[in-house]
N, C-alpha and C positions, 0 to 999 in steps of 0.2 A: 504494500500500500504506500501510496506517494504522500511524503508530510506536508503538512500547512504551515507554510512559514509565517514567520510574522515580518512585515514591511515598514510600519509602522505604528506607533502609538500617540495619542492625544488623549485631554478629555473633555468631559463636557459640562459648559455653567458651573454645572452640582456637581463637579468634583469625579465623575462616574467615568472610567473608563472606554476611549474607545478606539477601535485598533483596526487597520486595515492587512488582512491576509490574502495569502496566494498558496490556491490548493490546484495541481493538474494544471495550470495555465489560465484557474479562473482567480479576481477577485472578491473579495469581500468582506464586510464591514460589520463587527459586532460590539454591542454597547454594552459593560459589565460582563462582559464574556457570553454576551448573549448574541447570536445570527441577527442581524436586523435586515442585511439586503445582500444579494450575491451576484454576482454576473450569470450564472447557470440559469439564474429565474427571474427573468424580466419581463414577462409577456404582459401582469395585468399593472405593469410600470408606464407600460404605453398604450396600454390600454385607456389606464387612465388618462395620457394625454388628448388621445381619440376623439375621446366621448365630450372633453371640455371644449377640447376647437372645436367640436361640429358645425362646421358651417362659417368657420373664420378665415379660409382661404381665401374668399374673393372680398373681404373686407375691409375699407381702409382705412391705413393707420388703426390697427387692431393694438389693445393692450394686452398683455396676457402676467397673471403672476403664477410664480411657481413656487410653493415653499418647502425646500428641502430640495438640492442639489441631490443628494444619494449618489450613486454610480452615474449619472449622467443623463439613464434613459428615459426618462418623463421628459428632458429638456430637449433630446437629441427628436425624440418623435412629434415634439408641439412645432418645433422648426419646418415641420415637414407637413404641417396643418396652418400655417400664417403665411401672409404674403410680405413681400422681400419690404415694405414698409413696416411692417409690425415692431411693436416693442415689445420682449419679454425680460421681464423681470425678475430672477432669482433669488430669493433670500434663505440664505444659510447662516443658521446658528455658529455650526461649530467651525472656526476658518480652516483647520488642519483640514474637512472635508473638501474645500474648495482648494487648496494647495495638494493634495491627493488627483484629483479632478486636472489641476493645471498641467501635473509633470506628466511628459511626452512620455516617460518611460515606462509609465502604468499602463498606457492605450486605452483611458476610460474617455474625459470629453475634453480634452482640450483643444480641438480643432473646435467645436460649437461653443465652446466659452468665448474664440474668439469673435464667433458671428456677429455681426455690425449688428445687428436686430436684437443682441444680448447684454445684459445687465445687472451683472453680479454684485448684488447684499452681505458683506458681512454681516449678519445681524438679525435680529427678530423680527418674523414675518410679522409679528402682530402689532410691529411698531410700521412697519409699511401700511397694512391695511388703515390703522388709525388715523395716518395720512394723506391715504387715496382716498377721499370721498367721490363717487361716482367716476372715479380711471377706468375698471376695466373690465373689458369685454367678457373674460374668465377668470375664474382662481382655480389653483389647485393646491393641494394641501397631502401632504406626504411627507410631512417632519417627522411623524413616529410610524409604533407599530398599528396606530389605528386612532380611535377615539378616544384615546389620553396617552399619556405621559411615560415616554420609554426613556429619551434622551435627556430630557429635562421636564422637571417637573410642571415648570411654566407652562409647557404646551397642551397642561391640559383645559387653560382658558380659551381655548381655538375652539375647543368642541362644545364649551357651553352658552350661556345664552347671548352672552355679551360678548363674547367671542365668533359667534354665527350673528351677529346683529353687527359689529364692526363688519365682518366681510360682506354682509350685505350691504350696506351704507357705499362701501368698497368697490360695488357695481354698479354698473352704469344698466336703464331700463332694461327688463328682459338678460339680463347677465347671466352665468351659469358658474357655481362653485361645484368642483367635483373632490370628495374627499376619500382619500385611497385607505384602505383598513384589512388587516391578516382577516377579521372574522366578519360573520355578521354582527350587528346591534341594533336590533327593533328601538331601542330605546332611541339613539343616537338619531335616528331618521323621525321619530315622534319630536325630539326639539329641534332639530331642521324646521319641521314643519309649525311648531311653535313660532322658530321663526321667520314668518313669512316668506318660505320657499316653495315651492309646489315640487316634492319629491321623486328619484326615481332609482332603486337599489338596484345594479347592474352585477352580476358576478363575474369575475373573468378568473382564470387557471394563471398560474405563477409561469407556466410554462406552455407555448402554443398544442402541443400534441400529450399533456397531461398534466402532473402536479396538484397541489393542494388548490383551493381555491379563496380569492381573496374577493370583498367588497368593494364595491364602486360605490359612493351615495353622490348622485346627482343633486341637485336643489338651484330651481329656476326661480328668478327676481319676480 
């Protein structure tokens, strides 16, 4: 069996551990020694960028935020759903993630980091949204493992009321937030719809011909 090396280590806000590996040729990222994302399973990564652009490649001057860099591929597959005017905005917590992301050596995004349409955030998405009253077109949301708090415990204001009411505010008429989650949560999609979203829970496979299966939660302005 081939070992998992370790590449590097950082941590996060809260002091939590978080380390980027190389198993067999692939990478990946665990927080607290915990799996959070891997290059083997990306399918409902982009999945989730799919379902938020819908309908934003003939749009102009499109906004788009994305929160949570990961391995790259929510940003690498939105680029491929906006037109060559579009803005996308990235906001990542932890910087080691986005210096992971930059080195050429890794092969994860730093060809799309440098795309002219891109907009890298050191920093808390939820201090972006707070900002953008009515910017943009889409959010997505994929800082943790779902609807709360893996990487930092802050993140689990995203998912409550005031935290779905900033990102709403955050859209512009008819906007779409898509939020990416390992599981389902009936609950999660009940304060969506609490707040002012007209909802729609998507499943997509971590991997295109099988894998676990992870949540999509849509919610329209």
């Amino acid at each position: 069996m081939k070992p998992t090396r370790l590449l590097d280590r950082s941590t996060t806000p809260d002091g939590i551990p978080i380390t980027l590996h190389e198993h067999d040729g692939a990478l990946s990222i665990r927080v607290g020694g915990v799996e959070l994302m891997s290059a083997r399973q990306h399918h409902s990564e982009e999945r989730l960028a799919e379902l938020a652009c819908a309908g934003l490649r003939d749009r102009r001057r499109a906004a788009v935020l994305i929160g949570g860099l990961g391995l790259g591929f929510t940003l690498r597959e939105t680029l491929r759903h906006v037109a060559a005017d579009a803005t996308v905005v990235v906001a990542e917590l932890v910087p080691a993630v986005v210096a992971w992301n930059r080195n050429p050596a890794y092969g994860l995004a730093a060809d799309v980091i440098d795309d002219p349409r891109v907009e890298i955030v050191e920093g808390d998405v939820a201090e972006v949204l707070a900002e953008s009253r009515g910017r943009f077109d889409c959010i997505m949301l994929d800082v943790d493992n779902g609807a709360s708090g893996l990487t930092a415990a802050a993140n689990d204001g995203l998912y409550v009321a005031t935290g779905l009411g900033a990102a709403r505010a955050a859209l512009k008429p008819r906007g779409r937030i898509a939020v990416w989650s390992a599981g389902s949560d009936p609950r999660f999609a009940a304060r969506m719809e609490e707040a002012g979203f007209d909802v729609e829970v998507v499943k997509a496979r971590t991997h295109p011909t099988g894998g676990s299966w992870n949540s999509i939660f849509i919610g329209t302005k």
